[in-house]
N, C-alpha and C positions, 0 to 999 in steps of 0.2 A: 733655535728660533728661526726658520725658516720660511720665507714667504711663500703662500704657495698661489699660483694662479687661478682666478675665479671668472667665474660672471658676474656682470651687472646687468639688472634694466635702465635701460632708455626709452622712456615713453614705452611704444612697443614696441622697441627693437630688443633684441637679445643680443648684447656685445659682450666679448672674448677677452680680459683684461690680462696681458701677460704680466710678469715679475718684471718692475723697474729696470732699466738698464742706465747705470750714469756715467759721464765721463768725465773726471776729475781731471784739472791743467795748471799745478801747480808749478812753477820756476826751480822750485830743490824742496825735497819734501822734509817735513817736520811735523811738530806734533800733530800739527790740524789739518797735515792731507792723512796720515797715517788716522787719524781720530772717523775720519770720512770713509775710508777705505777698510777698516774694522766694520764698522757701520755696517755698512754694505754687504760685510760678509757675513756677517750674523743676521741680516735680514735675509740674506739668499736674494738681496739682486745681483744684477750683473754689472761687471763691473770695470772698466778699462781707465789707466793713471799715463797722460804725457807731459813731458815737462818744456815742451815747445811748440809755438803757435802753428808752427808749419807741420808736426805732427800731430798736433789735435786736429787740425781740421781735417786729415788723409782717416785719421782713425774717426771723426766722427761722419763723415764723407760712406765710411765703408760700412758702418755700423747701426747710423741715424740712433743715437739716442735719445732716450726720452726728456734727460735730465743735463744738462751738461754746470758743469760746477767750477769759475774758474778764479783765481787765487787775484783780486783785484784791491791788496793791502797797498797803498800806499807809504812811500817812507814815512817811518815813527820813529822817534826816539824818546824810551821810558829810561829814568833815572831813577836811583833808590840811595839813596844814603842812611850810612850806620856808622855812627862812632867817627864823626867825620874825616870817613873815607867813602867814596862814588867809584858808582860802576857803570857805565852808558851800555844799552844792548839797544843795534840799531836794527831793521826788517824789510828789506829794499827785495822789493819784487822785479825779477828780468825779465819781464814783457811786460807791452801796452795791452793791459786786460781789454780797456774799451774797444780798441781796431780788433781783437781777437773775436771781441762778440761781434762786430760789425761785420766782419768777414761770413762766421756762421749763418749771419741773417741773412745774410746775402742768397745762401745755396736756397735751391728750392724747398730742401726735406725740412728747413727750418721753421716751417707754418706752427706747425704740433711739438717742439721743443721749448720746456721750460731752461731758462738760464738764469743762474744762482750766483751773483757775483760776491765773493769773500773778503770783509772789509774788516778794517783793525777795530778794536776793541777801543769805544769813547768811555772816557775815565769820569769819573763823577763830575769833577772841576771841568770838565772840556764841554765845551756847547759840540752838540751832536752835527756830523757834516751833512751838507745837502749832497740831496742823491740825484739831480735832475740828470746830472751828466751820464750816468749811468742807464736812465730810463731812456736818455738820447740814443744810448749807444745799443741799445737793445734787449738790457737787462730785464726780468721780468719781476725776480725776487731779492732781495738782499738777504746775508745772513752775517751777521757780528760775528766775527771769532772767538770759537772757543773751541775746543780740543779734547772738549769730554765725550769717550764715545755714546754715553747715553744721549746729551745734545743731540749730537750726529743722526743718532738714530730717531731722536723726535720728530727734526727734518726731514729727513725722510721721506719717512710715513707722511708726514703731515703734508708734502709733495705730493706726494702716491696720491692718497684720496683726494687731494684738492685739486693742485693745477694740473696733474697728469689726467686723470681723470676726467676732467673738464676739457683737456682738449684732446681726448678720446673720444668723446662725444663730439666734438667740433669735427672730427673727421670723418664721425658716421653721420653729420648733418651733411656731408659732401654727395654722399652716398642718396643721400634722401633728396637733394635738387639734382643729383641728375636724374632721379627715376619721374621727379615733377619736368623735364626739360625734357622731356620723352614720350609722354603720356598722348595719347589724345587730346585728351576732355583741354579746354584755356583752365589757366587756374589761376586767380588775382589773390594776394593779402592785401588787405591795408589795415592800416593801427584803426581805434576808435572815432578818433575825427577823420576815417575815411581815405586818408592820403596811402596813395598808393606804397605798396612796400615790395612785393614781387610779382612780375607774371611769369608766364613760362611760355616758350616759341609758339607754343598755340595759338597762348591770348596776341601775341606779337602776330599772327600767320591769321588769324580771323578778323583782326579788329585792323591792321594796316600800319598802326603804330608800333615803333622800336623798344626796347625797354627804357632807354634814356628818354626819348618823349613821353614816357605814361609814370616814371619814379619819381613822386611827391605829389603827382597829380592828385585833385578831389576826384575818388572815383564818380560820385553820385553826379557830378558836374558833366564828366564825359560821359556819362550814358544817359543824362537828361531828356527824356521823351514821356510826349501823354502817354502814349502806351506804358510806361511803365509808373504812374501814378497811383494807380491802387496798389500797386505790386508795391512800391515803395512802403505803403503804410502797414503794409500786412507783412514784411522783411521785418521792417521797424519793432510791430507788434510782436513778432516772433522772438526778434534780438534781447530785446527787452526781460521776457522773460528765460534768455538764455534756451532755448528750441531753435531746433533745426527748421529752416524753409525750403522748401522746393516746391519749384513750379518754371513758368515761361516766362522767362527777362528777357528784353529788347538792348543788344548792344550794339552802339554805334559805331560805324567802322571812321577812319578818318576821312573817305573819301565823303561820308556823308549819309551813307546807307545806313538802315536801322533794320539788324539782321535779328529773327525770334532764336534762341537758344532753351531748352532744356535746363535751368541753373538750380543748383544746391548751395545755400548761402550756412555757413557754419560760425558760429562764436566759437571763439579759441578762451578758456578762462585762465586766467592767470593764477599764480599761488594763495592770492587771499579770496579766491572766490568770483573777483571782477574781471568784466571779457578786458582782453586786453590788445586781442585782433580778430578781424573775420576773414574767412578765408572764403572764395567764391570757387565753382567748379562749373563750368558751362558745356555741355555738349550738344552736339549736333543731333536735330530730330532725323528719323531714319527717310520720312518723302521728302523729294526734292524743292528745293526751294530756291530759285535762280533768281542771282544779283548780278547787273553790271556793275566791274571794280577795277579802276582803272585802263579801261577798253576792252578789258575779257569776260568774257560771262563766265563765271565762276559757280557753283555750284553748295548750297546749303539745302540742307535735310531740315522738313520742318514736318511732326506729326500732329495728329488731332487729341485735342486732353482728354483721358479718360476722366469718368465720372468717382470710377474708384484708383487713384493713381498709380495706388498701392499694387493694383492688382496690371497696372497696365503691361505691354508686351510689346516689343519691334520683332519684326521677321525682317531678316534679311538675307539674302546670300552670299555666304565667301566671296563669290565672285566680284560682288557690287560692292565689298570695302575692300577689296585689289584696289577695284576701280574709282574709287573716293580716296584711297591714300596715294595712290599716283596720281591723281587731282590735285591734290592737297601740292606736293612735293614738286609739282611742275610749277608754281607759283613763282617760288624763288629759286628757281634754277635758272643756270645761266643759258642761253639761247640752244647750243647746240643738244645739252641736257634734254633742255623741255621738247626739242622736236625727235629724238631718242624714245621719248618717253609716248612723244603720239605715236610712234609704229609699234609703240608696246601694246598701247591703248588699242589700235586696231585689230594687231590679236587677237586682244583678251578677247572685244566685242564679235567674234566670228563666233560661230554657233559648233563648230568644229575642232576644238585647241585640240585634238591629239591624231587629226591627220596627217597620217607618215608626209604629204607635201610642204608640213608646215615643221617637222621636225626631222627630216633628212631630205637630200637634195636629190630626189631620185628623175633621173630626163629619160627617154624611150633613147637618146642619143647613147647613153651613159651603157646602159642593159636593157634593152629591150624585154628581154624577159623577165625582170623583175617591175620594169613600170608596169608590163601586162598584168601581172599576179596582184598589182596592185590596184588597177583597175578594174578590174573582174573580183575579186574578193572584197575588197573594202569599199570603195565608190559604189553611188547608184547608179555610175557610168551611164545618164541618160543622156542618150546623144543624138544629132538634127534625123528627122525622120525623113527616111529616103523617098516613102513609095506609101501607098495608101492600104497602109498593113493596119487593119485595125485589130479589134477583139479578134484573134484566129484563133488563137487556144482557149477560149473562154470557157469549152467542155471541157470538164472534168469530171474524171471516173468515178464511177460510183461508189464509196463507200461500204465497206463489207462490217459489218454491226454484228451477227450472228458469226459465231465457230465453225468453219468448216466442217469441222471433226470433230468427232465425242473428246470431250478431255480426258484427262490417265495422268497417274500422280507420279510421282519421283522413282517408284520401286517400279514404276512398268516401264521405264526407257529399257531399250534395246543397251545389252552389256556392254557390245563397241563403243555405242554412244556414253556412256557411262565413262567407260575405259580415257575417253576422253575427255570427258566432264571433269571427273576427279583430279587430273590438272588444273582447274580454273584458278588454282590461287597463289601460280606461277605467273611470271611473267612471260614468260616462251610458251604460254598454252598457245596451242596450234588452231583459232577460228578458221580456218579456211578449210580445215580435217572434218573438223565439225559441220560446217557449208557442207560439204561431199555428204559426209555421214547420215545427214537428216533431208536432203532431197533439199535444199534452199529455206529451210524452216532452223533456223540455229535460236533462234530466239527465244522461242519457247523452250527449247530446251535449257539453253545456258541462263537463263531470268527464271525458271527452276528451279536451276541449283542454286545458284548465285541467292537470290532472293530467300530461300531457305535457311541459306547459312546464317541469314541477318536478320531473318525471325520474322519477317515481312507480313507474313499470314497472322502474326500472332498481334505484332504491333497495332496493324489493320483491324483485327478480330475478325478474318474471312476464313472459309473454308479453300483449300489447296485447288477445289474446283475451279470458284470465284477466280480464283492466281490466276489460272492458266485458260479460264474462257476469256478472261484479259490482254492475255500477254498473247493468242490467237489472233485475238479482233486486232491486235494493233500489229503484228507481223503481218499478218493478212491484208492491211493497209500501207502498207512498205512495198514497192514496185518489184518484183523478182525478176523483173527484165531492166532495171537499171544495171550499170555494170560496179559502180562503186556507192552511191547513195543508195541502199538495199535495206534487209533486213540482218544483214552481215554484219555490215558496217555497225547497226546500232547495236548489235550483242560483242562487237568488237569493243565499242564504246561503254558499252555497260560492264565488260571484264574489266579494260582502264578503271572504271570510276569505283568499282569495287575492288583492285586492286590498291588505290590510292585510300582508300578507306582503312582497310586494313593496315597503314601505317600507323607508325607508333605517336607520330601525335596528332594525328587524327582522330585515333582512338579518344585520345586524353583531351580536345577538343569537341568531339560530336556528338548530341546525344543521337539516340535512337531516332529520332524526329527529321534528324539531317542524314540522316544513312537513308531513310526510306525516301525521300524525297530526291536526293540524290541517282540513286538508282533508280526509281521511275524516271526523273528528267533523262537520264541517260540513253534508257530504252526508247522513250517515246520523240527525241529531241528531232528526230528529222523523218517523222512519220508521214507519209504522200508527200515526199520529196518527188517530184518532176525530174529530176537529172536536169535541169539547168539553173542559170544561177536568178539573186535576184536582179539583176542587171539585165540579162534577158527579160524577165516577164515584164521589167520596166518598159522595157525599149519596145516590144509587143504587145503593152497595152492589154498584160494578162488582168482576167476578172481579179485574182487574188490581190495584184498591186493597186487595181482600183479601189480594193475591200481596204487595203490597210494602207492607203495613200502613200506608196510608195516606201514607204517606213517599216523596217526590219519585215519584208512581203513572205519569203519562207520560215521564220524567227516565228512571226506571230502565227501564222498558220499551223504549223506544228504542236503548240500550244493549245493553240484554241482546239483543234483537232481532235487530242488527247483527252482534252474532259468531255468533247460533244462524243467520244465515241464511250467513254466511261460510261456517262451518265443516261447512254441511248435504254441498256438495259440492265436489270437487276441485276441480272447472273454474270455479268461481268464488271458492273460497280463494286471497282475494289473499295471505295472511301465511304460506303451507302452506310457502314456504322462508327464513320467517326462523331463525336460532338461538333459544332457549328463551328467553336473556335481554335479546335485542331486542325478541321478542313480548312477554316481561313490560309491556317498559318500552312498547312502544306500545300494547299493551291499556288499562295504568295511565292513562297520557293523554287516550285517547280518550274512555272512560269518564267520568275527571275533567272533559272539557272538555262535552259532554255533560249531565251532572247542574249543569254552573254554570248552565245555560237554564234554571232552576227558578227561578222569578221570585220567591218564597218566600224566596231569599237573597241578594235584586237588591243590598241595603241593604251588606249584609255584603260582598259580593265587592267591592262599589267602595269600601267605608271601606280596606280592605287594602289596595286597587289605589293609592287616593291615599296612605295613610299612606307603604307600602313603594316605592312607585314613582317616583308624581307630583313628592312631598316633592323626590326627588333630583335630578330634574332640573332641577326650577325652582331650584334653587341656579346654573344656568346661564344664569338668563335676564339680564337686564342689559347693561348696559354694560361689555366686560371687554378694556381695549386689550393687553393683555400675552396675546399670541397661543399663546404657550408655555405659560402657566399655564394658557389654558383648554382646550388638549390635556388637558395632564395631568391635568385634573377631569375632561375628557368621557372618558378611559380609565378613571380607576379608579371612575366611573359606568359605564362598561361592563361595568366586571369583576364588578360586584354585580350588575347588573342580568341578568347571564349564569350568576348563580347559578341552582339546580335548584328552589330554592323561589321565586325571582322570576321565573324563565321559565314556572312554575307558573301565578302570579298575572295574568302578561302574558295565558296562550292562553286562561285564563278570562274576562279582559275581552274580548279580541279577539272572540269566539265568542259575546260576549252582545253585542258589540256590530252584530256582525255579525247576529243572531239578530230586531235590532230595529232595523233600520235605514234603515227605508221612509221614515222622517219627512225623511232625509236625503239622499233618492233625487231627480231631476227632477222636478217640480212634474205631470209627468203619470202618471209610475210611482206618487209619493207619495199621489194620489187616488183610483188603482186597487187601490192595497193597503188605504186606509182602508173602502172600498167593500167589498170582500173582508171583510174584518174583522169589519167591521158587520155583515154580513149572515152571516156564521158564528155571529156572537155570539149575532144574533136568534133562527137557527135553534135554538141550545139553548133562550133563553129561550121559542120557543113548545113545546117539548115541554117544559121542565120543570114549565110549564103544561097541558097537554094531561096531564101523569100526576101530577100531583100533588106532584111536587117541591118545594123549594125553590126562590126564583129567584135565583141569585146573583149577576146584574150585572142591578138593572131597571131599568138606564137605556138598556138594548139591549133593547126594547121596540119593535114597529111603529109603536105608536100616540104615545109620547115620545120617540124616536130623533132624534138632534140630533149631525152628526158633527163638521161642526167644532167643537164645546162637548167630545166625548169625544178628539179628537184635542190640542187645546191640554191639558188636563187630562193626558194621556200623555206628552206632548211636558214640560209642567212638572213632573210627578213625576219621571218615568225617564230620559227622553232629553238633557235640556239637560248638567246636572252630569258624567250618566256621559261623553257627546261631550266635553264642555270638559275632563276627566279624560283621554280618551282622543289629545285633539288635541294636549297636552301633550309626549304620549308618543312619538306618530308624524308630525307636523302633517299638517294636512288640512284646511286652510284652505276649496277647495273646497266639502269635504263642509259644514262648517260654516256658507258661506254659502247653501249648497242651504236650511238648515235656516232660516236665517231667509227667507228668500222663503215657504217654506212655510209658517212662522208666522203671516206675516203674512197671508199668503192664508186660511187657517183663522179669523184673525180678521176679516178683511173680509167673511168669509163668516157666522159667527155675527154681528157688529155688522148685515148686512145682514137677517140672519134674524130678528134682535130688532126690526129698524124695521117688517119686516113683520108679527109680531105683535102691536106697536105699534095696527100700521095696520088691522089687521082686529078687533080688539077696539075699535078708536075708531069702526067702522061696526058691529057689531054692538051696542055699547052707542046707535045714534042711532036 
């Protein structure tokens, strides 16, 4: 007969009841510790026997049991005569049972332990002994001696389910006021005539009073106000017939103020049916509603009542209960706390939280060349205007809408071109071969092929013509006299993102919807690019920065670009036969993935990316030999990660990463693009000199231009973290050792550049 361990319910909690464990502390054992300790083993508790105070308490110390059972017989002496001759048998216990329980009560883990004190056997003729001393000492149950193991085992059990049980629950009610001492919402009990019985730090933190000033109080006394007189009779009416109320209470704080609250007033019913307490829940309306309280303006949310309550709604933002719980927590903090907490507060309220100056310490002192890349990439770098440059570049080239050239499909490229094509879905395919190969026209070619593989024509429902009088009009709007923002660069970009595609959980991730969208953002993402940045056309006061007030100026241009050149004519609206709310959703996308290239929110998209993403899957990394279990995490990692806002997040990294991913290209693609770069850069800075601009990156200077110095500074601000972010995701192992070859090549090459300047300043100083 076995006991075996079960559940219980608790109201709604589900608790975990293990097998008794008792500790028996008899002085020298006999029948009725032996009678106890059968017991015990035929129920299958558990079960520990000492026969000294000083090692009970180390074994109950080390074990905490549930039951402790200790031998508290007093001396007796029973006499029996036969045939007049007597026999005296006396029963003298070697320790004080009572200091033994006092001791126990004393340790902490004693809260939840029933104590069983063992007392002799009162004989018919004896008046039964008082037990007070015992309840003194900390007794909780008595038990008469007897020595039959059935006894034993009535005890038991009748422990088990009673006081064990009972103060199992007493431990998961521990459980339940802290998660009430935690909560938001204030929360009040009080019994039927109203007297308070608990709050929690809330109602303490809104109302001003402590718990020991508001316990026994009339609640209905301290929140006495007109305003709550109807509300009063309509609670009442509610309580009355045991119904829930909710609606707007007015509590008073102590300083005097009468704040509106949100409140749900609930009857608790007791065993026969009658309430037996209410318990209150008050929270804060979501607009503000400012009280002074105690000399600080403190802040309460109060909203407006819906007419159907049921149906009502707060909006609010993450952001604004950051900044209402460090509200909240600055209160009772102690001074240097609370002014800790306002440079937090200032922060938060910048419109900026994930600029690199707020999250690393970057000084032009420091590296000159990385605060420049930071300036010129991310900032709108507007700065005092020198000289009376107004609109000078406000012309802009004309738009080319019609194909140059008749279109021709897949089977008519030139076989060289092909030859190289059919690499596309390598990562070492050679776009620069292809540059050569097709006279500066790579694009139409490689979004060709590319786009073919991925069904683009099909998804679309276009004819292969439609493709490519597309993919003309928008190469043919790409500058062929830029040296790195070209029509190169975007089919360089569009191999990336159809590279990235083709990983394996991407696949298992995308539907068809986000491949096609993907890959037009790709192509089209920096279509009539200028070759300068937006920071220049800021600082000159270009028409474009005017159009989009300075806010993401070639992001949004590129975009808008892309559908006014779509939409100009049939034979190249690739989208002219989707449904309404396909085109929604792939506009949405495109768009979206598009404005993530704004280098402005490089910081942000990849805190997201790791936070929402990364986080999840590195819970898979390790060591995990149960092959079944780690199915079942890499699916329901799938199923989040195949949400609408995480496939979001993914084609936004995908497409920046793609966007900037020279540093990770063949060590001879990687130099051609930095060369490129360079020399785009320069070009701005000698006209922004030549007219009097601002110079926003001078360290793209002819006369101080140092590329492996400006490539490892790019490669450690932007490229390392978001690749190791992104490798996580998709692995790409490969790509990642391209990256360090490259590094290190960039450093052999500045190390070699500094020996030489070394070298020629040691002969020009002799």
């Amino acid at each position: 007969m076995k006991n075996l361990e079960h559940d219980i319910k608790f109201g709604p909690m589900l608790l975990h009841q293990k097998a008794m464990s008792v500790l028996l502390v008899f002085g020298r054992e006999d029948r009725q510790s032996d009678g106890f300790w059968w017991a015990a083993e035929k129920l299958g508790y558990r079960c520990n026997i000492t026969s000294s105070p000083e090692t009970a308490l180390e074994t109950y110390l080390t074990h905490n049991h549930d039951t402790v059972i200790i031998d508290a017989r007093q001396t007796t002496t029973n006499t029996n005569s036969s045939n007049s001759s007597s026999s005296s048998k006396t029963t003298t216990s070697t320790f004080d049972a009572e200091a033994l329980c006092r001791s126990i009560k004393a340790t902490k883990c004693s809260e939840n332990t029933v104590l069983v004190a063992v007392t002799s056997r009162t004989s018919a003729d004896q008046e039964e002994q008082p037990i007070f001393s015992l309840i003194k000492a900390g007794f909780t149950r008595r038990y008469e001696e007897n020595a039959s193991v059935t006894a034993c085992m009535n005890e038991l059990q009748t422990l088990e389910v009673g006081e064990v049980r009972c103060r199992l629950q007493l431990k998961a009610c521990a459980a339940l006021f802290q998660a009430l001492e935690n909560v938001s919402e204030a929360v009040e009990v009080t019994n039927t005539d109203h007297e308070i019985q608990f709050v929690n730090h809330a109602y303490e933190r809104v109302s001003g009073y402590s718990s020991e000033e508001l316990l026994g109080r009339d609640s209905n006394h301290l929140n006495k106000s007109d305003k709550n007189r109807d509300t009063a009779e309509s609670i009442h009416g509610h309580m009355k017939k045991g119904k829930h109320w909710e609606g707007t209470y007015y509590t008073r704080r102590k300083s005097g103020d009468t704040i509106p609250f949100h409140c749900k007033v609930i009857p608790v019913l007791g065993p026969t049916g009658s309430i037996s307490q209410y318990v209150s829940v008050r929270s804060q309306f979501s607009d503000t509603y400012s009280q002074v309280a105690n000399g600080s303006m403190m802040s309460f949310p109060r909203r407006r009542e819906s007419v159907v309550r049921a149906h009502s709604m707060t909006i609010e933002a993450p952001i604004t209960k950051v900044i209402n719980i460090i509200n909240a927590a600055q209160e009772n903090s102690p001074l240097t706390v609370a002014q800790a907490l306002d440079k937090v507060l200032e922060i938060l309220q910048t419109s900026e939280l994930y600029s690199p100056f707020q999250t690393q310490d970057i000084r032009p002192d420091d590296d000159p060349v990385a605060s420049d890349l930071v300036d010129g990439l991310m900032s709108q770098n507007v700065k005092r205007k020198l000289s009376g440059h107004d609109i000078q570049r406000s012309s802009h080239h004309g738009h080319s809408h019609i194909p140059s050239s008749p279109a021709y499909t897949l089977s008519q490229v030139p076989e060289p071109v092909m030859n190289v094509l059919n690499l596309d879905s390598s990562w070492d395919f050679d776009i620069i071969a292809l540059e050569r190969l097709t006279n500066k026209r790579p694009l139409v070619h490689l979004g060709l092929k590319i786009f073919s593989r991925f069904g683009v024509c099909e998804y679309l429902n276009i004819s292969e013509t439609c493709l490519v009088n597309w993919l003309q009009t928008i190469e043919a709007n790409y500058h062929a006299k830029n040296y790195y923002h070209n029509s190169t660069h975007a089919a360089d970009v569009l191999h990336a993102t159809a590279y990235f595609l083709d990983k394996e959980r991407s696949r298992e991730i995308f539907d068809q919807q986000d491949q096609v969208a993907s890959l037009i953002a790709a192509a089209v993402h920096d279509v009539d690019h200028p070759a300068r940045t937006n920071a220049f056309l800021i600082n000159e006061k270009h028409q474009l920065a005017i159009l989009y007030n300075d806010q993401a100026v070639l992001e949004n241009h590129h975009a808008s670009l892309c559908f006014r050149l779509t939409h100009k004519d049939q034979s190249v609206d690739i989208f002219k036969n989707l449904n309404s709310d396909d085109y929604k959703t792939m506009r949405q996308s495109i768009i979206d993935q598009v404005l993530a290239t704004d280098m402005k929110q490089h910081f942000e998209h990849l805190s997201k990316f790791t936070t929402s993403i990364t986080k999840h899957l590195q819970k898979l990394e390790g060591d995990n030999t149960d092959v079944e279990a780690h199915e079942a995490d890499m699916n329901t990692i799938l199923t989040d990660l195949s949400s609408h806002e995480n496939r979001t997040l993914i084609k936004r990294m995908m497409i920046k990463c793609a966007d900037v991913s020279n540093p990770l290209r063949p060590l001879s693609q990687c130099k051609e693009w930095a060369y490129r770069i360079a020399e785009e850069y320069c070009q701005q800075t000698d006209e922004e000199k030549s007219r009097g601009l601002p110079v926003v990156m001078a360290q793209f200077d002819r006369k101080v231009l140092n590329i492996p110095k400006c490539q490892l500074a790019f490669i450690n601000l932007f490229i390392t973290n978001m690749f190791d972010a992104w490798d996580i995701y998709c692995d790409i192992p490969e790509l990642m050792n391209h990256l360090q070859l490259n590094y290190d090549y960039w450093k052999d090459q500045q190390e070699l550049k500094e020996k030489e300047q070394k070298s020629s300043q040691g002969v020009d100083n002799s």
